[in-house]
C-alpha positions as CSV (number, residue, x, y, z in Angstrom):
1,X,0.0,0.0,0.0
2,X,2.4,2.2,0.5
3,X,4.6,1.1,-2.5
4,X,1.8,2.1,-4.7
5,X,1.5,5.5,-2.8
6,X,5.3,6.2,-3.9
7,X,4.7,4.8,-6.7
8,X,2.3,7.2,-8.0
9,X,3.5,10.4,-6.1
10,X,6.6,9.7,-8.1
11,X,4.7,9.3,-11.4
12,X,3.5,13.0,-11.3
13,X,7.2,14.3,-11.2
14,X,8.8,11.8,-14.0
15,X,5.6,13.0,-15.9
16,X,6.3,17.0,-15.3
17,X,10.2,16.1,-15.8
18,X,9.9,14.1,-19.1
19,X,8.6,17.1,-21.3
20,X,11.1,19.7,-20.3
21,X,14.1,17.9,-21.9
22,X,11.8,17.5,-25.3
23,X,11.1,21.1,-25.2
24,X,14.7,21.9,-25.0
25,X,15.7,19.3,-27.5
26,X,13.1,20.9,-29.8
27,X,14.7,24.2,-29.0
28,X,17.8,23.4,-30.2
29,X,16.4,21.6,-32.9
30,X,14.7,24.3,-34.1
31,X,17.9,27.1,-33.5
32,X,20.0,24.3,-35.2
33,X,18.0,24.3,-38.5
34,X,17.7,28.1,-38.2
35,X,21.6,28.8,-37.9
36,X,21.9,26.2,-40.9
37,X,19.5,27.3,-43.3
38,X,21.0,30.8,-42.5
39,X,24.8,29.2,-43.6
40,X,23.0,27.7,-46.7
41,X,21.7,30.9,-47.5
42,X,24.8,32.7,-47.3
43,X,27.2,30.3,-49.4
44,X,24.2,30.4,-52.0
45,X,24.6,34.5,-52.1
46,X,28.0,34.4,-52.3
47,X,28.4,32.6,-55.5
48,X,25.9,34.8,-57.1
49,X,27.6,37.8,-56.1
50,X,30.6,36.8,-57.5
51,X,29.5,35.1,-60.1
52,X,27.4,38.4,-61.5
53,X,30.9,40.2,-60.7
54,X,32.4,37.9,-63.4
55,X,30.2,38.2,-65.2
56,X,29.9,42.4,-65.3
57,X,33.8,42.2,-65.6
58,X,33.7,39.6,-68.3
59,X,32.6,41.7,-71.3
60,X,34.6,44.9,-70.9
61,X,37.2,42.8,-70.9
62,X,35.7,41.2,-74.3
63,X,35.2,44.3,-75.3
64,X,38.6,45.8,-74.6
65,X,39.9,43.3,-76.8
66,X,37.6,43.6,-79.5
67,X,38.3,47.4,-80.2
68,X,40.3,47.8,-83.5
69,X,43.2,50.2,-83.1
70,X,42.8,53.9,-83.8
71,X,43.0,55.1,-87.6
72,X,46.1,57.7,-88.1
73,X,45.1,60.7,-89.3
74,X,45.8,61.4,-93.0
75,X,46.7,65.0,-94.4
76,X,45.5,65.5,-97.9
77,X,46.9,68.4,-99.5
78,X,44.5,70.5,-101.8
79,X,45.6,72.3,-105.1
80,X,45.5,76.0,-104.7
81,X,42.3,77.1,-106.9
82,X,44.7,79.9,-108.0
83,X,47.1,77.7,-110.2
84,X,43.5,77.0,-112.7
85,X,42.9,80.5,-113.4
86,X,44.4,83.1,-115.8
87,X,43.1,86.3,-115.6
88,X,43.5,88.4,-119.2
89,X,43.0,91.3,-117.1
90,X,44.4,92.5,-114.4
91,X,41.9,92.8,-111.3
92,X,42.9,95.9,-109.7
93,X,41.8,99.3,-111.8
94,X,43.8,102.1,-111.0
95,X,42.1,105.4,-111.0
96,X,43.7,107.1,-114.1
97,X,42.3,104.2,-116.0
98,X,38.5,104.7,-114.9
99,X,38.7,108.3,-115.2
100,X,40.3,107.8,-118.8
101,X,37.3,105.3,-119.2
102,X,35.0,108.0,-118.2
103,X,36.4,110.6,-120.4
104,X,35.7,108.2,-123.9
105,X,32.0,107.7,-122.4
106,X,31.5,111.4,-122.1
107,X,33.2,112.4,-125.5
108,X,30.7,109.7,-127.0
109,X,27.5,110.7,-125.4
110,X,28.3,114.7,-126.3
111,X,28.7,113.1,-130.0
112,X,25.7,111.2,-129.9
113,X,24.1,114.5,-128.4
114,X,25.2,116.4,-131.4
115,X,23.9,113.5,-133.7
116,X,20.6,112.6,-132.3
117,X,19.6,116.9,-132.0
118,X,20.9,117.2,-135.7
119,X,18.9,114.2,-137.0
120,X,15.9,115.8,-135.7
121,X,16.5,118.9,-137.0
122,X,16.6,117.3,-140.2
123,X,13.0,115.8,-139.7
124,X,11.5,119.1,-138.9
125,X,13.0,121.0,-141.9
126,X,12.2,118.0,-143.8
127,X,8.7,118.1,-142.4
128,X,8.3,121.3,-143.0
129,X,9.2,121.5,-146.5
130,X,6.4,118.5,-147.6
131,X,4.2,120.3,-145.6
132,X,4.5,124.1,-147.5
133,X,5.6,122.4,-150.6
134,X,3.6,119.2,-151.5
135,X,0.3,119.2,-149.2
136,X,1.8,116.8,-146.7
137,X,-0.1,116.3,-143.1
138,X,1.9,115.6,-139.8
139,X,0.5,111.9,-138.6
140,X,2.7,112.5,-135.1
141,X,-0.7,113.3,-132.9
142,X,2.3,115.5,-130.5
143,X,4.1,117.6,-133.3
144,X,0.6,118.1,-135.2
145,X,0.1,121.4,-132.9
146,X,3.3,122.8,-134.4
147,X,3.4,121.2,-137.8
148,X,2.0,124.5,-139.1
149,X,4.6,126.9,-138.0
150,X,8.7,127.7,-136.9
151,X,7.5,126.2,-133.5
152,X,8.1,122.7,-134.7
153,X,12.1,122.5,-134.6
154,X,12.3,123.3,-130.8
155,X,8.9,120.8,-130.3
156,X,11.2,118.0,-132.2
157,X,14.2,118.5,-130.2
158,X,12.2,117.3,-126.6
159,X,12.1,113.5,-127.8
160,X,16.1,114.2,-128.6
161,X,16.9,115.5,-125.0
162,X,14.4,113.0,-123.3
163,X,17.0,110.1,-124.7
164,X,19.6,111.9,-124.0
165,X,18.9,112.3,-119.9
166,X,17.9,108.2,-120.0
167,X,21.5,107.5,-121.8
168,X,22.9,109.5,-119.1
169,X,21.4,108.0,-116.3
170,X,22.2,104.5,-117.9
171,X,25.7,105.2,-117.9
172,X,26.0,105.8,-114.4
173,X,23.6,102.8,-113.1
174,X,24.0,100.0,-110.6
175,X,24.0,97.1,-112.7
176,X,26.7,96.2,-115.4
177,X,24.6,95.6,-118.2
178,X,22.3,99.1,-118.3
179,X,26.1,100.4,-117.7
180,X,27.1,99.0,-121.2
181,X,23.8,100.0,-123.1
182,X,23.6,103.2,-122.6
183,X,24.0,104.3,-125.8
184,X,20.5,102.5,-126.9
185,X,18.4,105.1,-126.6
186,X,20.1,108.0,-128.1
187,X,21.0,105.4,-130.9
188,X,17.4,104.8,-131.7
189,X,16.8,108.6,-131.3
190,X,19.0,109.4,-134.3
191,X,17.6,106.2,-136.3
192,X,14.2,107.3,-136.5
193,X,14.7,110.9,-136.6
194,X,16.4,109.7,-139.9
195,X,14.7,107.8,-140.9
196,X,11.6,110.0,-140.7
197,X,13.3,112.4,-142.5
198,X,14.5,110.6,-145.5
199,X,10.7,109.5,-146.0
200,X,9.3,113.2,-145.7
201,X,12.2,113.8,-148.8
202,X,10.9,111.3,-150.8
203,X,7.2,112.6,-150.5
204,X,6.3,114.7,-153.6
């Protein structure tokens, strides 16, 4: 009887002391599969680390090699544009020679002046005389007026002067080619003032 009163106040403690050495073998169980999985994950990192490091330092190094070496530079020397061209006249014009150039221009217009004022002349005596002499009517609408009378050689001479101021102004101009026709209009002045003239002579 009192055996199985031992028996069972030992039970309770061999019951209360069994569990505690599971716990802690749990425990460590459990920080033992922690610390491991923690050394896994570490040696798995590193490789990766190092083997993206490779592989970052891998191509530059490819590429380093790959690179063709730099072209030398090349001078190329260029014919002067001078040695093609031959001038016939000089391009420098000293001032003697433009005011010598000036002087011809001036002695020409003052003749064709003279000529194209003469030439009219002509036209109005030779008006004139088929008018008085042979019945003849002025078909110019703007010498009609003075067809009749003296007043026609100085009414003539306006068409004259009127080329001669546009000859002028063309000789002085802007542009190179009105420069070199500006004899035109006192040409075609004289033309036709003698050419009306020579008609009115052979009226009868």
């Amino acid at each position: 009887m009192i055996l199985a009163i031992a028996v069972l106040m030992i039970h309770p403690q061999l019951a209360t002391t069994v569990p505690l050495p599971a716990d802690k073998a749990a425990i460590d169980a459990s920080t033992e599969i922690i610390a491991s999985t923690s050394t896994l994950d570490a040696e798995n990192s590193l490789p990766t680390v190092t083997a993206s490091l490779n592989v970052a330092n891998q191509p530059v190094a490819e590429s380093n090699a790959a690179l063709p070496d730099a072209p030398l530079p090349v001078t190329v020397t260029a014919p002067a544009p001078i040695a093609f061209l031959k001038s016939g006249k000089p391009l420098k014009v000293s001032v003697d020679e433009l005011r010598a150039e000036n002087r011809s221009k001036q002695f020409m217009w003052r003749g064709l002046v003279i000529a194209s004022s003469g030439a009219a002349t002509f036209d109005a005596w030779s008006t004139r005389r088929a008018i008085s002499n042979y019945g003849a009517q002025e078909l110019n609408p703007m010498l009609k007026p003075f067809a009749g009378n003296g007043s026609l050689y100085a009414a003539i001479q306006v068409g004259p002067a009127l080329m001669d101021f546009v000859g002028k102004k063309m000789m002085y101009s802007r542009h190179p080619w009105v420069r070199n026709m500006w004899w035109v209009p006192q040409s075609a002045s004289f033309v036709s003032s003698i050419f009306c003239g020579a008609h009115n002579l052979a009226y009868h």
